[in-house]
C-alpha positions as CSV (number, residue, x, y, z in Angstrom):
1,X,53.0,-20.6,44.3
2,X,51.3,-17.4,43.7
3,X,50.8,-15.1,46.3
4,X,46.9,-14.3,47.3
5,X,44.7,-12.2,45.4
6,X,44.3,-8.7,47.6
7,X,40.6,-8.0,47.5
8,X,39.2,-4.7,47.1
9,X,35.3,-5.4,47.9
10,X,32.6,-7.4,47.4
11,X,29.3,-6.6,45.2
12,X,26.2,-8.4,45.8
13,X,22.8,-9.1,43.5
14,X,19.4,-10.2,44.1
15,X,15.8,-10.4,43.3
16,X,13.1,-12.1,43.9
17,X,13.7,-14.1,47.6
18,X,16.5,-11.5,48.0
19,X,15.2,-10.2,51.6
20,X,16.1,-13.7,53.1
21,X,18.8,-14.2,50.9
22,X,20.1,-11.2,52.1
23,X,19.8,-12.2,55.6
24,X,21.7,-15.9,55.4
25,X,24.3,-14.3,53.7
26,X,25.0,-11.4,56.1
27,X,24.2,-13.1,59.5
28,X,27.3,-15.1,59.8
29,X,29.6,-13.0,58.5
30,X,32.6,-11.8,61.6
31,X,32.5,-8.0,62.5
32,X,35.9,-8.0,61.4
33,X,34.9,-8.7,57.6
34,X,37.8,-6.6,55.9
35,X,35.7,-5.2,52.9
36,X,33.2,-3.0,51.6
37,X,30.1,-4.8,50.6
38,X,27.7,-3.1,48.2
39,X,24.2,-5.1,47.4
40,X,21.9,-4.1,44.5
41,X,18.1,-5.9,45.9
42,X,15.5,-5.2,43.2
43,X,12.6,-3.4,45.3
44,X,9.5,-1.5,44.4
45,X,10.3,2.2,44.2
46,X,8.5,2.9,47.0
47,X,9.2,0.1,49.1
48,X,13.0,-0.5,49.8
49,X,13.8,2.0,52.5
50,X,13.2,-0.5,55.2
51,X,15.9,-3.1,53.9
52,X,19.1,-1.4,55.4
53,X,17.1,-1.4,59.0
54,X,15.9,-4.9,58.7
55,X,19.4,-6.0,57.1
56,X,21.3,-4.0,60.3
57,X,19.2,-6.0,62.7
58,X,20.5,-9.4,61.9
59,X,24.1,-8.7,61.5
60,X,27.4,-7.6,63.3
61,X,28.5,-5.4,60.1
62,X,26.9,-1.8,59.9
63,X,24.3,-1.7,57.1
64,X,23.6,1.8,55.3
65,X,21.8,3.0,52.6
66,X,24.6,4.4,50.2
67,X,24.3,7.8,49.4
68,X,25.6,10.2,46.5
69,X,30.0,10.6,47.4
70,X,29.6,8.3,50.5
71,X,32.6,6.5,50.9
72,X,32.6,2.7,50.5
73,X,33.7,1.7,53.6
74,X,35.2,-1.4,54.9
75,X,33.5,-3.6,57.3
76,X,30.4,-2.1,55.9
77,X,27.1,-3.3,54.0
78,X,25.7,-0.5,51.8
79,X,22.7,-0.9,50.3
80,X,21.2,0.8,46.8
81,X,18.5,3.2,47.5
82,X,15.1,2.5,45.6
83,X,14.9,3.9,42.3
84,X,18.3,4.8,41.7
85,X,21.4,3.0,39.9
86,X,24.1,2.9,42.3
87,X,27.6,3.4,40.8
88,X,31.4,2.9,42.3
89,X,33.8,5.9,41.4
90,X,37.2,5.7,41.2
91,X,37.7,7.5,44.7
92,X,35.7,4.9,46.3
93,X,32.9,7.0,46.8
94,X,29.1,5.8,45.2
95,X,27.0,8.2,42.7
96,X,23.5,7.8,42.5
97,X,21.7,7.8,39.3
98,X,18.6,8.0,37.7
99,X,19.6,6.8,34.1
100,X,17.4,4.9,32.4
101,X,16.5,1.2,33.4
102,X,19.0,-1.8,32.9
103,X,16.7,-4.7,32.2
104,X,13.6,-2.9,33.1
105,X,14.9,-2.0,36.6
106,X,16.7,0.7,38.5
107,X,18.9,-0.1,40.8
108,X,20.2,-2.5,38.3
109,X,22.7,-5.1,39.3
110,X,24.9,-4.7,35.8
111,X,25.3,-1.3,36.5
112,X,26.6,-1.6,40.2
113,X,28.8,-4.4,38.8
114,X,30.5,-2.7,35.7
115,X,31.3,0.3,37.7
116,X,33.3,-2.0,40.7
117,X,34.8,-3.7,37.8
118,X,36.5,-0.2,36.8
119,X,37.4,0.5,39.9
120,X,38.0,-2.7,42.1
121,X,39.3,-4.1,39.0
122,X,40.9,-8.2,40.0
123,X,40.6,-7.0,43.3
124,X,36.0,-7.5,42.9
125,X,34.2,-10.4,44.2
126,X,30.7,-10.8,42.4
127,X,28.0,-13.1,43.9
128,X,24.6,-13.7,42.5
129,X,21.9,-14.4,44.5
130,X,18.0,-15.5,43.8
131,X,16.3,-13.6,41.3
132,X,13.2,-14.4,38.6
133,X,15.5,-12.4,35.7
134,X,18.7,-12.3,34.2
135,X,20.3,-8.8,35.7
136,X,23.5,-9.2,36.7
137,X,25.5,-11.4,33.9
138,X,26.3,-9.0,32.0
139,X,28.3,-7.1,34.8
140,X,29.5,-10.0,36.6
141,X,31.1,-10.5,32.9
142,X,32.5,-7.3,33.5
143,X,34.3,-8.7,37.1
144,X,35.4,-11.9,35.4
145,X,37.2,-10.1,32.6
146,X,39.4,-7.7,35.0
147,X,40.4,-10.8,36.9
148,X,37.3,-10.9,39.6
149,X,35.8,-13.6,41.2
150,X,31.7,-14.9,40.6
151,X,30.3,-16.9,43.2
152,X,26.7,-17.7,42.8
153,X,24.3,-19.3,45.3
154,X,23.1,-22.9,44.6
155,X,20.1,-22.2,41.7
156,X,19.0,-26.0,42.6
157,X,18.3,-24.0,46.0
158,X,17.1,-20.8,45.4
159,X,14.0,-19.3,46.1
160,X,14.4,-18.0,41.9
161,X,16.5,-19.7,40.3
162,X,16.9,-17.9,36.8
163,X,19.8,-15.4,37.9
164,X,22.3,-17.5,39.5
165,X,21.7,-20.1,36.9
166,X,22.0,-17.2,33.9
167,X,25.1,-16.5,34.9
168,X,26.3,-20.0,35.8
169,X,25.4,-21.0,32.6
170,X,27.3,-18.5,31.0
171,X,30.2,-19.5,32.4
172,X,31.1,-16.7,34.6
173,X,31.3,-18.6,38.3
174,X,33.9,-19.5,40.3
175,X,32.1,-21.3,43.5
176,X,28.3,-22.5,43.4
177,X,27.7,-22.5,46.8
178,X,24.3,-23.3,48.8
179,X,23.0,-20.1,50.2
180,X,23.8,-20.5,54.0
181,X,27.3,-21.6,53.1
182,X,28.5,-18.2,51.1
183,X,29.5,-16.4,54.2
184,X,31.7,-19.2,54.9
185,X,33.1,-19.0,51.6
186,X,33.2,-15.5,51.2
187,X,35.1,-15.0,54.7
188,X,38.0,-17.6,53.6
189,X,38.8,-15.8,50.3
190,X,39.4,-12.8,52.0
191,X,40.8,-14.2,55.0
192,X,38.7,-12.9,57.5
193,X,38.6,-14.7,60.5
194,X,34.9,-15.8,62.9
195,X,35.3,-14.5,66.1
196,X,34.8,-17.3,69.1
197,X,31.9,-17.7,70.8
């Protein structure tokens, strides 16, 4: 018996539906979570500032928007600012980008996800959430071949169904899990435990 796989941190996509998405996966997640968690949400360019305060509201972890050599902390949710690609170096630290557009947007999910790949290496959980486009294969590819994990929420569920099931179909997923059940999953792979009540 092997032992288990050390995890480094967790990178999250989404689209359209992503704001609710967003919440259901981050509200029952323990304070104690033991990783960084870095989301990509597609948002208009002028529109997405509010999502780390609304996000923060509903959830026991911190939630930032990720800044240019902030640190990716543990037991923290940092979000992609509007209009940037949002990149992992290998210190740990994020760089901010205005590149061009991955799939016709920026922050693009592929990019987030190749860069934890480099970095993170085995040690990256991808999930996939509800969007109306494909971003977000391609780099979740990226996490499988290092040795990563895919989890993607339940396209028969989603609010969009086309990412999760792009990359579901392209064989890249370990667990298809129904949206309000990923926490759950997410928080026994890592071994993070709930707090009681």
């Amino acid at each position: 018996m092997t032992a288990p796989q050390r995890f480094r941190g967790v990178v999250v996509g989404c689209s359209a539906g992503g704001l609710d998405a967003l919440r259901r996966l981050l509200a029952p997640l323990p304070a104690t979570f033991p990783l960084p968690i870095v989301v990509v949400a597609h948002t208009a360019a002028d529109g997405g500032g509010m999502l780390p305060s609304l996000l923060d509201a509903i959830t026991p972890l911190p939630v930032v928007e990720a800044g240019d050599k902030m640190v990716a902390e543990p037991g923290r949710v940092h979000i992609a600012p509007a209009g940037y690609h949002l990149l992992l170096e290998a210190e740990e630290t994020f760089s901010l980008s205005v590149d061009d557009k991955v799939r016709n947007v920026r922050p693009a999910i592929d990019v987030l996800f190749d860069s934890a790949a480099d970095v993170w290496m085995d040690g990256t959980i991808g999930i996939i959430l509800t969007g109306a486009n494909n971003d977000g294969t391609a780099g979740l590819r990226a996490i499988k071949e290092v040795g990563g994990v895919g989890i993607a929420e339940d396209p028969d569920q989603a609010f969009a169904d086309t990412m999760p099931r792009a990359a579901i179909t392209a064989g890249l997923i370990d667990h298809v899990v129904p949206l309000d059940a990923i926490a759950a999953t997410l928080t026994a792979l890592v071994g993070g435990r709930r707090r009681s009540r």
